[in-house]
PDBQT receptor file of N, H, CA, C and O in Angstrom, charges set to zero:
ATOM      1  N   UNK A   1     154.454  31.782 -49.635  1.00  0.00    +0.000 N 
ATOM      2  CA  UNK A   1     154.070  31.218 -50.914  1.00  0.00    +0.000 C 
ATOM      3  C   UNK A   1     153.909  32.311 -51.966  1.00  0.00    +0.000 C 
ATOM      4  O   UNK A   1     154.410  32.246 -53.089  1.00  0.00    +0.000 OA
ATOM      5  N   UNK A   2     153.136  33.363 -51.487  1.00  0.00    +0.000 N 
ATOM      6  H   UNK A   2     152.730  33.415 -50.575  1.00  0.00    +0.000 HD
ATOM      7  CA  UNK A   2     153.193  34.670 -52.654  1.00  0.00    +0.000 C 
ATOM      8  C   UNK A   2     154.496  34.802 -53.248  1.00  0.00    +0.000 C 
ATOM      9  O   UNK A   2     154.656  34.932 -54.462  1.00  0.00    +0.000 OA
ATOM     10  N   UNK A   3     155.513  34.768 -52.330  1.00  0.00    +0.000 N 
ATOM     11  H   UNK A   3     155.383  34.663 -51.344  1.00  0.00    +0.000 HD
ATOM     12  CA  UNK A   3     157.241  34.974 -52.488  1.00  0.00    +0.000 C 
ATOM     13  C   UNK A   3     157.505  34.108 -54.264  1.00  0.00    +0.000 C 
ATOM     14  O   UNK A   3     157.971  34.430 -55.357  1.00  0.00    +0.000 OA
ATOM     15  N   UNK A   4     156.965  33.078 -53.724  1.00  0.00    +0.000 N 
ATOM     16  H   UNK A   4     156.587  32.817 -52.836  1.00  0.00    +0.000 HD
ATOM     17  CA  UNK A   4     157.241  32.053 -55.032  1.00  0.00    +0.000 C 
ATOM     18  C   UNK A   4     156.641  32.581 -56.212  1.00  0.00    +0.000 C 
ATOM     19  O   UNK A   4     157.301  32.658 -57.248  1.00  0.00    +0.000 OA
ATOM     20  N   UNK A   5     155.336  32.988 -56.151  1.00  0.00    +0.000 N 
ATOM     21  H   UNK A   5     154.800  32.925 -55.309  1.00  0.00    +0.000 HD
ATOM     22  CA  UNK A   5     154.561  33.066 -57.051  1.00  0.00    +0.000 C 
ATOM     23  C   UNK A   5     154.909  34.857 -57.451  1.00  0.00    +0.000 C 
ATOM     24  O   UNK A   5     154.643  35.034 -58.640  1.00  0.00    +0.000 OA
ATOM     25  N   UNK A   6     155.294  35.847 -56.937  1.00  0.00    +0.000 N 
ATOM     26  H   UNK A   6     155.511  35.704 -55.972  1.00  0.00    +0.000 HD
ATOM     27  CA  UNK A   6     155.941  36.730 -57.082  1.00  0.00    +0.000 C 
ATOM     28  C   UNK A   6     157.435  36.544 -58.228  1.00  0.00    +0.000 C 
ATOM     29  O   UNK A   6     157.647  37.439 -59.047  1.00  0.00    +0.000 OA
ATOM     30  N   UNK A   7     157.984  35.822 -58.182  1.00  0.00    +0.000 N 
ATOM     31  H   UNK A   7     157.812  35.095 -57.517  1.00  0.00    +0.000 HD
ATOM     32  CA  UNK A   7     159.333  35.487 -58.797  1.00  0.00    +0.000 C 
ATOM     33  C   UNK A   7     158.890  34.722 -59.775  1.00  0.00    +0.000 C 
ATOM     34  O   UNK A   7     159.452  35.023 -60.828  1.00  0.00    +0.000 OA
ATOM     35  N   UNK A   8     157.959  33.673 -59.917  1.00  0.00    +0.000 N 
ATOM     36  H   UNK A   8     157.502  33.427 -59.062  1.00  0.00    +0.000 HD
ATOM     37  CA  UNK A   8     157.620  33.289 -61.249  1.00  0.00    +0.000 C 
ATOM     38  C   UNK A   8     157.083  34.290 -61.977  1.00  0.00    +0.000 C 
ATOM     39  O   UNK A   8     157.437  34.295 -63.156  1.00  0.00    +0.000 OA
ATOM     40  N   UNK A   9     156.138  35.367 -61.547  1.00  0.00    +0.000 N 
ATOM     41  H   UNK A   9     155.851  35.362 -60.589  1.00  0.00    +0.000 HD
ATOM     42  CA  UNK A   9     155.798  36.150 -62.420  1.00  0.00    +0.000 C 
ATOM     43  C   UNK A   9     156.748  37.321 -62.937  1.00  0.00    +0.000 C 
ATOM     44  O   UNK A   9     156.540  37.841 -64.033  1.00  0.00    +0.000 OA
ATOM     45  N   UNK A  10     157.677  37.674 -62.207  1.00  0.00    +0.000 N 
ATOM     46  H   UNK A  10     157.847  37.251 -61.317  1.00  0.00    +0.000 HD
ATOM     47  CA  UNK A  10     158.916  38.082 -62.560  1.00  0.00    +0.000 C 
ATOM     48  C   UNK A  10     159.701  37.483 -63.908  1.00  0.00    +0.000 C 
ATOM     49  O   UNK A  10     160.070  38.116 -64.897  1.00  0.00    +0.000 OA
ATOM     50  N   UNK A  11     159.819  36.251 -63.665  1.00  0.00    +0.000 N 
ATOM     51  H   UNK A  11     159.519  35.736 -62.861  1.00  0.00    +0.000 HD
ATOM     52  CA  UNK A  11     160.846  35.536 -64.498  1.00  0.00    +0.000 C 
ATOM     53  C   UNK A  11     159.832  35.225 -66.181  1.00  0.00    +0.000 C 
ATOM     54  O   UNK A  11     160.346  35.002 -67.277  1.00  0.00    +0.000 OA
ATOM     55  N   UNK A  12     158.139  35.323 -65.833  1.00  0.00    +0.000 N 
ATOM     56  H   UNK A  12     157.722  35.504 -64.942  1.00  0.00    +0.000 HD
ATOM     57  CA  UNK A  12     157.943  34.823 -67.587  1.00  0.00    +0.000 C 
ATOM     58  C   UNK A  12     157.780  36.135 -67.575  1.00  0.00    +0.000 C 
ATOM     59  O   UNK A  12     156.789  36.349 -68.273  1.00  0.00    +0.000 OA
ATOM     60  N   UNK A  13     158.243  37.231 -67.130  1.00  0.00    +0.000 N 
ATOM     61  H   UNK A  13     159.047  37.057 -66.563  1.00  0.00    +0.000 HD
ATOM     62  CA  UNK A  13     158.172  38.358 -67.903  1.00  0.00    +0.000 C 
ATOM     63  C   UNK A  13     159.317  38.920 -68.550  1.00  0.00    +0.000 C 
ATOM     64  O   UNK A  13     159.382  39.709 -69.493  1.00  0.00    +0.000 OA
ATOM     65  N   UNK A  14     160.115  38.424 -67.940  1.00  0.00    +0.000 N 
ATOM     66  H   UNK A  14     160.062  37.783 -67.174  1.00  0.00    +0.000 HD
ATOM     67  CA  UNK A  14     161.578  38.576 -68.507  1.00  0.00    +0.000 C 
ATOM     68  C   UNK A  14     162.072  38.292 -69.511  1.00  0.00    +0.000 C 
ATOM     69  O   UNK A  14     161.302  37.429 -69.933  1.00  0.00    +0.000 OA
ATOM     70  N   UNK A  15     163.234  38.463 -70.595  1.00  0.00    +0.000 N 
ATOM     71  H   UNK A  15     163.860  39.164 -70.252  1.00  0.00    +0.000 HD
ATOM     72  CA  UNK A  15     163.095  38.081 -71.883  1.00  0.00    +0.000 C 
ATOM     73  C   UNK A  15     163.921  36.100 -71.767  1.00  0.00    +0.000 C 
ATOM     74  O   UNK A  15     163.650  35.169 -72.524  1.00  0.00    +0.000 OA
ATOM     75  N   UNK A  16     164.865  36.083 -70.613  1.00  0.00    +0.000 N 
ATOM     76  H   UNK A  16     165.086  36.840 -69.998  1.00  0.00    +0.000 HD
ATOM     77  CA  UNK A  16     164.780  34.673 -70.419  1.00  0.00    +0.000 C 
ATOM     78  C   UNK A  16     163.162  33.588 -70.226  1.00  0.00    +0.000 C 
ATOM     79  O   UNK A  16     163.179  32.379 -70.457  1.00  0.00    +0.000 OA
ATOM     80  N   UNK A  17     161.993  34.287 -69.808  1.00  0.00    +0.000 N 
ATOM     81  H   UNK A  17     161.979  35.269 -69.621  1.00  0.00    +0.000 HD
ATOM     82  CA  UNK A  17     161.066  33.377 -69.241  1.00  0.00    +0.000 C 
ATOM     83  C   UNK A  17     160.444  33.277 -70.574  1.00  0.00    +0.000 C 
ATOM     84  O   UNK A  17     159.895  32.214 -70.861  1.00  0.00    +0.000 OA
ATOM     85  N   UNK A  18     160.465  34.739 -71.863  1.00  0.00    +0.000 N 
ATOM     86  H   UNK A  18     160.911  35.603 -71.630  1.00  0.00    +0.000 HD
ATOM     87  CA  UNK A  18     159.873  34.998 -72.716  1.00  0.00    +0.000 C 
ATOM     88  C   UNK A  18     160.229  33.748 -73.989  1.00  0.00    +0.000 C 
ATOM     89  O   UNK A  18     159.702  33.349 -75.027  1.00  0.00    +0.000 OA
ATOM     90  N   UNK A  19     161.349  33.477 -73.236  1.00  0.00    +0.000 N 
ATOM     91  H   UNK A  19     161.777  33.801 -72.393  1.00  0.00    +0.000 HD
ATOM     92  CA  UNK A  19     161.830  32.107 -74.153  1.00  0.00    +0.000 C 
ATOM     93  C   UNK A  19     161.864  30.766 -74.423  1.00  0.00    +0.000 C 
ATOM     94  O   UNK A  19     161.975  29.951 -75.339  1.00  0.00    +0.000 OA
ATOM     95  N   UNK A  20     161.638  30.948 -72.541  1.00  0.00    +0.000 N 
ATOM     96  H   UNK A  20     161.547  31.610 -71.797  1.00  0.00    +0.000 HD
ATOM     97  CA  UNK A  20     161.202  29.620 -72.053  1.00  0.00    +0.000 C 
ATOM     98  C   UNK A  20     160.109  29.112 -72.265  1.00  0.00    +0.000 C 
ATOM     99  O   UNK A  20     159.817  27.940 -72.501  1.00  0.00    +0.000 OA
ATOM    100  N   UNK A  21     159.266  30.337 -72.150  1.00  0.00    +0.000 N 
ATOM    101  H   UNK A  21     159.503  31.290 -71.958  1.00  0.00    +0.000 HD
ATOM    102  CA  UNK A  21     157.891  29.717 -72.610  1.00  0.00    +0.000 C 
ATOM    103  C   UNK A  21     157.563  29.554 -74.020  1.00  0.00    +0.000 C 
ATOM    104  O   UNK A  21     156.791  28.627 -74.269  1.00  0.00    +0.000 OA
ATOM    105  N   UNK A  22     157.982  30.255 -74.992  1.00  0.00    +0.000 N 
ATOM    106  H   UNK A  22     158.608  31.007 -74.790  1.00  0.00    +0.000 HD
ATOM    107  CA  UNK A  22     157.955  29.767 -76.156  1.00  0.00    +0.000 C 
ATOM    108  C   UNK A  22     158.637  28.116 -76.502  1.00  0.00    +0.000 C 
ATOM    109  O   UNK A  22     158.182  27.222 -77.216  1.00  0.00    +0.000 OA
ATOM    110  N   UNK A  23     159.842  28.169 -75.708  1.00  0.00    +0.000 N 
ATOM    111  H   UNK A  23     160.211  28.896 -75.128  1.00  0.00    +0.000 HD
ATOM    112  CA  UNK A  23     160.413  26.938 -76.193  1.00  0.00    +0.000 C 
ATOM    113  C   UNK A  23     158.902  25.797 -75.434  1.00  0.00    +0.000 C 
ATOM    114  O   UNK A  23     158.251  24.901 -75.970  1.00  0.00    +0.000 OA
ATOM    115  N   UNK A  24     158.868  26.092 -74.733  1.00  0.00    +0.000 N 
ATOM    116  H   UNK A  24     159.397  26.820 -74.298  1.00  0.00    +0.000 HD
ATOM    117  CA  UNK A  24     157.785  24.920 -73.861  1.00  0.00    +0.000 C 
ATOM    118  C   UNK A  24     156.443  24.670 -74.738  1.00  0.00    +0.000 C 
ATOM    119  O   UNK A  24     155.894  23.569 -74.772  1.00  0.00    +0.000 OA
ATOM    120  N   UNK A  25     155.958  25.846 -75.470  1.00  0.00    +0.000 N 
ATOM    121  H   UNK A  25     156.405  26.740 -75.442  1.00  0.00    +0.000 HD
ATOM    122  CA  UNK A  25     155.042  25.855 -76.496  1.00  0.00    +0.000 C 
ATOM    123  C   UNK A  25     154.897  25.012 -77.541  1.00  0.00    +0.000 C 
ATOM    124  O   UNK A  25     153.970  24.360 -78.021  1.00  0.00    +0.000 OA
ATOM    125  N   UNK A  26     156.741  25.289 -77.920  1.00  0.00    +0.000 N 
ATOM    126  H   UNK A  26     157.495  25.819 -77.530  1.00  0.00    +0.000 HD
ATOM    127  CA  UNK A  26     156.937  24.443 -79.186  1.00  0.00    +0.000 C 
ATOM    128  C   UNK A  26     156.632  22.845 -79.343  1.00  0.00    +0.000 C 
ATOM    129  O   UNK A  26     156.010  22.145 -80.141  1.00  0.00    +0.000 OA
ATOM    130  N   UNK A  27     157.649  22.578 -77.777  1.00  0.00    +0.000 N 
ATOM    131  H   UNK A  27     158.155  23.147 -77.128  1.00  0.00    +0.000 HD
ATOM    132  CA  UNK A  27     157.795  21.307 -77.597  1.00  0.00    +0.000 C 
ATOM    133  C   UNK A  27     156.274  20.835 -77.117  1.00  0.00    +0.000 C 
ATOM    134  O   UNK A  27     156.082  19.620 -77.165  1.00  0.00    +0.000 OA
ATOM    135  N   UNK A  28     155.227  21.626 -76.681  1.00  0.00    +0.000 N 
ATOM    136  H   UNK A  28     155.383  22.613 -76.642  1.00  0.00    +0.000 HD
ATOM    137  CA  UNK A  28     153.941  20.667 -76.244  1.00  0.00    +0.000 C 
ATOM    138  C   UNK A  28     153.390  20.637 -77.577  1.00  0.00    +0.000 C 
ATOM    139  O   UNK A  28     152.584  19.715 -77.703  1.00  0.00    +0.000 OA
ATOM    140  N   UNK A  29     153.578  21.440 -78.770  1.00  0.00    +0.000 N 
ATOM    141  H   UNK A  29     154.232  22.189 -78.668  1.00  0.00    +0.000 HD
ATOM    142  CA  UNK A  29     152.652  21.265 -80.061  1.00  0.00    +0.000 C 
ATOM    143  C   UNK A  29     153.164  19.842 -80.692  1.00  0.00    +0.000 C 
ATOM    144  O   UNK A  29     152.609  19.053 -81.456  1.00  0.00    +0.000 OA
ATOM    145  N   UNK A  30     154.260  19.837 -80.154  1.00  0.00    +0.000 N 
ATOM    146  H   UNK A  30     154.712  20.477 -79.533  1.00  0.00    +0.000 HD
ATOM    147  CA  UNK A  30     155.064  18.483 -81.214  1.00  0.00    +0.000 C 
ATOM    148  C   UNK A  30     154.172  16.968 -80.715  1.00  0.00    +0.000 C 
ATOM    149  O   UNK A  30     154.242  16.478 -79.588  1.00  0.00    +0.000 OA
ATOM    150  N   UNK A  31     153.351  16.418 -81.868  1.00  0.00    +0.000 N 
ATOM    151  H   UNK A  31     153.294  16.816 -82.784  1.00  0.00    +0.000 HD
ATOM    152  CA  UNK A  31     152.803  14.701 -81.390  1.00  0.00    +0.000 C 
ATOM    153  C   UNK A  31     153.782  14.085 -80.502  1.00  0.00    +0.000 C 
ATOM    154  O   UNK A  31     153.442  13.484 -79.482  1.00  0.00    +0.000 OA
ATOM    155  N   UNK A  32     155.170  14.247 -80.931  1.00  0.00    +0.000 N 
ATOM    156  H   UNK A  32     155.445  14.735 -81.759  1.00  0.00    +0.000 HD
ATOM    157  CA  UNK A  32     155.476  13.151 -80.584  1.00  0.00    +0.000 C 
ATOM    158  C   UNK A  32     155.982  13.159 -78.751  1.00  0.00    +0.000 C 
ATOM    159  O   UNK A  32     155.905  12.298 -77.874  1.00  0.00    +0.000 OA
ATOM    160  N   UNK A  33     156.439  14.409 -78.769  1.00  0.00    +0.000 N 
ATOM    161  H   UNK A  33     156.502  15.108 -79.481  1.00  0.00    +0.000 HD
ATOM    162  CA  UNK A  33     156.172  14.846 -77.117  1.00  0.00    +0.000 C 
ATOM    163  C   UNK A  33     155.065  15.014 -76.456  1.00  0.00    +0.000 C 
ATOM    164  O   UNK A  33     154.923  15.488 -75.329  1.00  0.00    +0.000 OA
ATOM    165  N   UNK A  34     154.251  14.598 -77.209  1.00  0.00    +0.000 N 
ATOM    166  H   UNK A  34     154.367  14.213 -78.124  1.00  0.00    +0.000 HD
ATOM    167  CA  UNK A  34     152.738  14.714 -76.325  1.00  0.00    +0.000 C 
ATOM    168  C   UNK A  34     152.593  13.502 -75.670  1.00  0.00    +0.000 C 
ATOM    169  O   UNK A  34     152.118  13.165 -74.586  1.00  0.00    +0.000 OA
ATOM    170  N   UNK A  35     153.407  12.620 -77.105  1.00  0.00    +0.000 N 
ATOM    171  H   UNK A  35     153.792  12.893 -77.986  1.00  0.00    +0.000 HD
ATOM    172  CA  UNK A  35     152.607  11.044 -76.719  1.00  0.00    +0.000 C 
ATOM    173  C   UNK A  35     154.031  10.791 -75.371  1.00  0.00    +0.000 C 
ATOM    174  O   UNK A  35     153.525   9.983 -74.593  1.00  0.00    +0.000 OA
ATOM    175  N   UNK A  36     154.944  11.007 -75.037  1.00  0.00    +0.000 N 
ATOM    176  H   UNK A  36     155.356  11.664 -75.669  1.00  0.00    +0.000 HD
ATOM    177  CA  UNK A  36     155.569  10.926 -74.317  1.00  0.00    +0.000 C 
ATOM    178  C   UNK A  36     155.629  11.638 -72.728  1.00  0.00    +0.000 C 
ATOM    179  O   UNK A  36     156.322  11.319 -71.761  1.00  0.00    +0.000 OA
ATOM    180  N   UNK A  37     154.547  12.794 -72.896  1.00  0.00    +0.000 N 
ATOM    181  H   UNK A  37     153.984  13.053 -73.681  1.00  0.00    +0.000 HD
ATOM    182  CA  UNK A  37     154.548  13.121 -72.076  1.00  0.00    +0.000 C 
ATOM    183  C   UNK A  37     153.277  12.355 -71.008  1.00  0.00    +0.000 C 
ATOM    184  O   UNK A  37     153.321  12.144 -69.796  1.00  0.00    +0.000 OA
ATOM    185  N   UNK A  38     152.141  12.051 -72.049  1.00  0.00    +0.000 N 
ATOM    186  H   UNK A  38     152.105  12.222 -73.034  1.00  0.00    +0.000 HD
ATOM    187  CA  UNK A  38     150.974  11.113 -71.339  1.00  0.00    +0.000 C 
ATOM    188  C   UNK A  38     151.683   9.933 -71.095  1.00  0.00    +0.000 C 
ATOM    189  O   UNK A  38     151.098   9.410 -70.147  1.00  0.00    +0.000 OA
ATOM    190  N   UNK A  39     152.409   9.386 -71.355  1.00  0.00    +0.000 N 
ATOM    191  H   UNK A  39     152.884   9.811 -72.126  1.00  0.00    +0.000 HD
ATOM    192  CA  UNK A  39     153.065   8.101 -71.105  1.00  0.00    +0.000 C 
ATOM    193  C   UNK A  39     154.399   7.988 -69.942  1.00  0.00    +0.000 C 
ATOM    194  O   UNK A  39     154.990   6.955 -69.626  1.00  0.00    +0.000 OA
ATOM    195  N   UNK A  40     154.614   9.179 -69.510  1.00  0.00    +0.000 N 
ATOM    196  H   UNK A  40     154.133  10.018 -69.767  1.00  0.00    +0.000 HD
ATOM    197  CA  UNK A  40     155.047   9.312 -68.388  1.00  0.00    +0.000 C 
ATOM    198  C   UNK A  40     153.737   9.874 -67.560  1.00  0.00    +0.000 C 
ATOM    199  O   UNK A  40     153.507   9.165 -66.579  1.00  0.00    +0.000 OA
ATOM    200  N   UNK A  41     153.069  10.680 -67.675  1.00  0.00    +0.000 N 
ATOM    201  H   UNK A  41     153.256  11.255 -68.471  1.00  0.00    +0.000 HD
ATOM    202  CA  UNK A  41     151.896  11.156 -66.816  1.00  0.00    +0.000 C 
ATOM    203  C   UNK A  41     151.119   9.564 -66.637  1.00  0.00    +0.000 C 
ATOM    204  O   UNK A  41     150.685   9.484 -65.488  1.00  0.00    +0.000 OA
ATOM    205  N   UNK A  42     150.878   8.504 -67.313  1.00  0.00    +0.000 N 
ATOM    206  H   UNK A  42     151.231   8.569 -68.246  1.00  0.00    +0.000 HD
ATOM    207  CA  UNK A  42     150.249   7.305 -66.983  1.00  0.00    +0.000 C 
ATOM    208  C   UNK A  42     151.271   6.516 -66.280  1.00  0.00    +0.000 C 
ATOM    209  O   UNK A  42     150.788   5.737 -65.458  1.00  0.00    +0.000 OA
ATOM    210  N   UNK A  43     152.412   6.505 -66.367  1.00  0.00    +0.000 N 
ATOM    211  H   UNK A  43     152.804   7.138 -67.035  1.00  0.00    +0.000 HD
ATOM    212  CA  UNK A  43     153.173   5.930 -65.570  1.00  0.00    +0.000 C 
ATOM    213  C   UNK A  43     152.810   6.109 -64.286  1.00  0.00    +0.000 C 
ATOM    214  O   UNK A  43     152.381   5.265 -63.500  1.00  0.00    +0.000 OA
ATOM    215  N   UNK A  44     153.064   7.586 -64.073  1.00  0.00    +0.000 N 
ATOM    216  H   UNK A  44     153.413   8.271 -64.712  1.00  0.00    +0.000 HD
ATOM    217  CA  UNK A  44     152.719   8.428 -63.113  1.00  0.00    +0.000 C 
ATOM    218  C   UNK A  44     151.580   7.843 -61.838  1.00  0.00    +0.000 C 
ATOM    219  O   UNK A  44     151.735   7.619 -60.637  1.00  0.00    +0.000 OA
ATOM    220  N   UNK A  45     150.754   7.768 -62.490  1.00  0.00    +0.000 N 
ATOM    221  H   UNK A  45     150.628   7.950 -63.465  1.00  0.00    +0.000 HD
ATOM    222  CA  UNK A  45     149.121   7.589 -62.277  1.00  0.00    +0.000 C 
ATOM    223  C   UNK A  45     149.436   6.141 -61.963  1.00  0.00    +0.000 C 
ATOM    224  O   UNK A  45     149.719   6.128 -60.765  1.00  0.00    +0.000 OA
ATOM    225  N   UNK A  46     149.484   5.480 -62.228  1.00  0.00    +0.000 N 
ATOM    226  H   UNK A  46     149.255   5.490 -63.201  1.00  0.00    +0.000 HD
ATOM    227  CA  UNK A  46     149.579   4.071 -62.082  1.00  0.00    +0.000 C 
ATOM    228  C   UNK A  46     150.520   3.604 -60.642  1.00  0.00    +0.000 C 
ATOM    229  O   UNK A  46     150.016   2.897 -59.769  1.00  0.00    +0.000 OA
ATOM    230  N   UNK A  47     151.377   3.913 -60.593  1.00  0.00    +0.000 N 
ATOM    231  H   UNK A  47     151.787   4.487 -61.302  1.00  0.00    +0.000 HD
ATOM    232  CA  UNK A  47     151.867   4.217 -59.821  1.00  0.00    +0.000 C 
ATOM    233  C   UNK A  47     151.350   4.674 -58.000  1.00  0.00    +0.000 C 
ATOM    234  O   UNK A  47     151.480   4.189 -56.876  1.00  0.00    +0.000 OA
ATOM    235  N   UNK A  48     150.707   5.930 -58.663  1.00  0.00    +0.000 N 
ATOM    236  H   UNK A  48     150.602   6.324 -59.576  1.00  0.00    +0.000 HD
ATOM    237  CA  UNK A  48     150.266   5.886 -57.185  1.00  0.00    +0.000 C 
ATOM    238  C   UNK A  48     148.937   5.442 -57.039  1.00  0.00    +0.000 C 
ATOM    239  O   UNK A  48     148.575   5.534 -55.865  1.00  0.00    +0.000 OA
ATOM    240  N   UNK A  49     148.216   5.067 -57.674  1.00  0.00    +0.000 N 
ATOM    241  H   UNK A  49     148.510   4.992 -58.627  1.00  0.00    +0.000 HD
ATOM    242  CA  UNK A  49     147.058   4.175 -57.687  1.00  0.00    +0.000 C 
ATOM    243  C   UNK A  49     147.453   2.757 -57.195  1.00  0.00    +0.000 C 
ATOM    244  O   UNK A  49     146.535   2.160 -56.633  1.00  0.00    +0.000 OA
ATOM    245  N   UNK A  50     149.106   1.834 -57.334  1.00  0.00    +0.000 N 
ATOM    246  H   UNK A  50     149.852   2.319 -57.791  1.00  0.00    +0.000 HD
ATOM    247  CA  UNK A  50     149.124   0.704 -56.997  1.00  0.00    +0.000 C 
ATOM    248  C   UNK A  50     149.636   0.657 -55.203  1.00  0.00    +0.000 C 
ATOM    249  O   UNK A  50     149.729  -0.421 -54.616  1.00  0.00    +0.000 OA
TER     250      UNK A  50
């Protein structure tokens, strides 16, 4: 498991991860991907609650 977690920390250090995570930033500040993302996360939830 370190293995994994070794290579993620590799990769947001990299100038590809450096991008990724900005892009991921962008898109969680945006309302309207928020409201889409709780609305799959309640899907979610519902789901394994039934």
């Amino acid at each position: 498991m370190s293995g994994v977690l070794q290579r993620l920390k590799q990769f947001a250090r990299s100038p590809q991860g450096q991008r990724t995570i900005e892009q991921v930033r962008r898109t969680a500040s945006d309302p309207r991907r928020r409201a889409q993302a709780q609305r799959l996360f309640d899907k979610l939830r519902a789901r394994r609650s039934a």
